[in-house]
N, C-alpha and C positions, 0 to 999 in steps of 0.2 A: 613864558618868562614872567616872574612875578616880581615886585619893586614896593616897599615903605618909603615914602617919600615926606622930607617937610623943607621947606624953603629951599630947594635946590635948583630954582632955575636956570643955573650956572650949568650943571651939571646934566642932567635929563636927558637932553638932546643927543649930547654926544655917546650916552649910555643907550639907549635905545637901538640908535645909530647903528650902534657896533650887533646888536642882536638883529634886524631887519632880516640877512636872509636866514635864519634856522628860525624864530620865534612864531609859530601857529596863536598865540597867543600874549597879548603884553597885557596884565594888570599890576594896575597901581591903588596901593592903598596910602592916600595922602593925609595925612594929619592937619590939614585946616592950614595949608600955605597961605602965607600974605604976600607971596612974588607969582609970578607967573607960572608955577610950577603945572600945573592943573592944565591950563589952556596948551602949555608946548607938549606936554604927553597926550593932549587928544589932539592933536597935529598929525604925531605919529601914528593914529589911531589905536592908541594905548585904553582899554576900559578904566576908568578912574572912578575911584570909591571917597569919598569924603569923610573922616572920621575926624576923633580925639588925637591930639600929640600926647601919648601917653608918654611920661618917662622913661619909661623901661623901654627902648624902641621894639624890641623882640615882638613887642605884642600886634602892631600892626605888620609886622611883618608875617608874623602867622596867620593872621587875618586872609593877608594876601595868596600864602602856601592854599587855606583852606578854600580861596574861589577858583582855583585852579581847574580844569577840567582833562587838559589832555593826559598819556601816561606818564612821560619826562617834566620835572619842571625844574627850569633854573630859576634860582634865585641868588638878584644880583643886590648890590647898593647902588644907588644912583652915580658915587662916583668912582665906579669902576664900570673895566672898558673890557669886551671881548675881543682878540683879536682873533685875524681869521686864520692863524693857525688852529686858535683854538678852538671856531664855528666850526671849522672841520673837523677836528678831534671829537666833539660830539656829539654828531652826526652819524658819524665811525662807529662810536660805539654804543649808544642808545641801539642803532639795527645789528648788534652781535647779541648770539646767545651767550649763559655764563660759560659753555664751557671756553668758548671763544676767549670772552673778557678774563677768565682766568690764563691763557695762554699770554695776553696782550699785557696784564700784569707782570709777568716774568718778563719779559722785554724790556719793559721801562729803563730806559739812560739812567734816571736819578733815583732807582726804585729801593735803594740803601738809605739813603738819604731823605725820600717820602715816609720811609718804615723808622726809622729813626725818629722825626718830625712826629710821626704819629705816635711811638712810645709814651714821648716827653708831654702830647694831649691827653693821654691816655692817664700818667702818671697825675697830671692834676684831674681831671671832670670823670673819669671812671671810663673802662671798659667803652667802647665807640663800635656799634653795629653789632654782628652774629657771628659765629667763624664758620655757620653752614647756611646753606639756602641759596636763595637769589640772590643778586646784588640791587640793594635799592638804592646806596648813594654814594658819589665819588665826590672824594676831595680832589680841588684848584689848589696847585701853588698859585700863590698872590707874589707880582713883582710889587714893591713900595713907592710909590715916585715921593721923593722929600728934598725941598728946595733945588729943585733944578738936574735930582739923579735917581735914576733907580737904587736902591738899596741893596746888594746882594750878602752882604755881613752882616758881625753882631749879633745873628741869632735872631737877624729880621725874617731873611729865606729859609724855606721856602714859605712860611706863613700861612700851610696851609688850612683852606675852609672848604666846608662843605657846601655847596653848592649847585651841586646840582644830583636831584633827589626824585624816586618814584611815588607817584599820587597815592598819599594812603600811607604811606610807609616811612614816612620821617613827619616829625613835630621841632618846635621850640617851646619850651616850657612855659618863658617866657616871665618868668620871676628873678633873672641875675645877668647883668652887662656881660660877665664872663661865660654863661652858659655855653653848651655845646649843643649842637641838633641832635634828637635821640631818633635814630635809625632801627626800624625793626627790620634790617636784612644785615648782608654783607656789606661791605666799605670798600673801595677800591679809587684809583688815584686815576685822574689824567694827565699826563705831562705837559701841555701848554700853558703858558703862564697868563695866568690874568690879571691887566693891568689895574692899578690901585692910584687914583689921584689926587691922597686924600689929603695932601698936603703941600698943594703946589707951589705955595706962597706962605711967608711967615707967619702973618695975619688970619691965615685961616685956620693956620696948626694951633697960634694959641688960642682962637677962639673955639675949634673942637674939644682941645685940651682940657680946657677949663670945665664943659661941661661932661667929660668925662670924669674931672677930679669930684663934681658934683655926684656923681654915680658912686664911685668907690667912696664918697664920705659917708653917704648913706646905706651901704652896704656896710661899713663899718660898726653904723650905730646900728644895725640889723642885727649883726652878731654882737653886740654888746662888748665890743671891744676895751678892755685894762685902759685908761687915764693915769696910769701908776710911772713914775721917773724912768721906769725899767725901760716901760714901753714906750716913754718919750724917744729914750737912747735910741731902741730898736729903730723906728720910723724916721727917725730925723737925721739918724747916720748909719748904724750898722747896715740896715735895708739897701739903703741907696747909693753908699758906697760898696757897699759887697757889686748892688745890679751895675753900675758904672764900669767896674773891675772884669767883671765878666763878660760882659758884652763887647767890653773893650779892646779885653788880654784873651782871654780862653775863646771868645769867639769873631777875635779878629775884626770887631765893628772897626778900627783904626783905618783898615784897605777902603776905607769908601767915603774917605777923604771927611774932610770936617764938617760935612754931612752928616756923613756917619758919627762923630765927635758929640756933634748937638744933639742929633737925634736919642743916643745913649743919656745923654746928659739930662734934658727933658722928661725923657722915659723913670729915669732915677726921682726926679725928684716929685712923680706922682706920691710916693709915699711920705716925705713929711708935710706936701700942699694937702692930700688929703686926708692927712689924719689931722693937722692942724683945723681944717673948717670941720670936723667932724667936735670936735673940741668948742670949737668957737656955738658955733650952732647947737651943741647940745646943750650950752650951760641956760 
């Protein structure tokens, strides 16, 4: 199991926790915490690397793919949790051959609904794995926990990520917040959910928040985004009333209660917060 870590002492423990019996190995590559992050992951007996907090987190996290030694590696974020449905699930399938995990595929309960999930990644970052060979990485649906509920609407579920990948055979590029992990095999899905706590409390969402909106401003001025009236409009209404509406109405974010409400609402308004500091900041 591999982990990027920076100030998460909150979190650590309980992430680790949940990997303890499948993990042959736990490294962490921490970006220079000033909380006790460092000291509770070699509690666990976690190997910890001492690095830069680069912005782009991608980068220590590839760091960490790359000290990896065994054939399977997961990679988690510190504030998500495996449950043991899903230690069991793979375990299951890390010891099947492909022809196996291709059989275990048609099976899947939600596997309309993984394939779909996957289109819609597909349609934005490109093409995801090989459609012959081995399989070297399967995407986790993510449940969302956000103020006090898991999220299953809105076009939050299943959320899936890849995470758990053969040594050698996946990267992160590690130049954009949105990237995808590029897979040199096949792709294929587990059905256990992995839980996500990234947002337990209000205080922590807007403080993630915020420096996500610091990410997409500067991806903004990356591509040199229009300053033109046009594109005020776009950002400051079209955008985010169009995503409010959708997440809302077409995918039903309403059923998850005014959780679900906020959470849409907040999600909206990354795009006029961060085209405005994109704005602010560039002049």
């Amino acid at each position: 199991m591999v982990l990027a870590t920076y100030n998460e002492e909150g979190n650590i423990g309980p992430c680790l926790e949940s990997v303890l019996s499948i993990a042959d190995e736990m490294i962490i590559v921490d970006g220079s915490s000033k909380d006790k992050t460092r000291d509770i992951a070699k509690q666990y007996g976690a190997h910890v690397v001492e690095t830069e907090n680069h912005p782009i987190f991608h980068i220590n996290k590839q760091k960490a793919i790359e000290l990896a030694k065994n054939e399977w590696i997961l990679q988690l974020d510190a504030d998500e949790r495996v449950s043991r449905e899903l230690a069991s699930e793979i375990l299951t399938v890390i010891g099947m051959n492909d022809g196996q995990i291709d059989e275990y595929q048609k099976k899947l309960p939600h596997r309309d609904l993984f394939l779909r999930h996957q289109r819609l990644l597909e349609e934005r970052d490109g093409k995801i794995g090989l459609d012959s060979g081995p399989y070297a990485g399967f995407f986790v649906p993510r449940l969302n926990f956000f103020l006090g509920k898991f999220l299953r609407h809105g076009g939050v579920y299943p959320d899936g990520v890849i995470r758990l990948i053969k040594i050698g055979k996946a990267r992160l590029p590690a130049k954009d917040v949105h990237e995808q992990i590029i897979v040199e095999g096949r792709v294929g899905w587990l059905q256990n959910d992995l839980l996500h706590f990234d947002s337990p409390n209000f205080k922590r969402y807007l403080k993630k928040n915020s420096r996500y909106i610091d990410l997409l401003a500067t991806q903004l001025k990356a591509e040199k985004v229009s300053k033109s009236p046009l594109q005020f409009l776009n950002y400051y209404f079209v955008k985010p009333i169009k995503w409010f509406l959708m997440t809302q109405i077409r995918h039903k974010g309403i059923l998850d209660g005014w959780q679900g409400v906020i959470f849409s609402f907040f999600s909206a308004l990354r795009f006029p917060r961060s085209y405005w500091r994109y704005v602010k900041n560039d002049n």
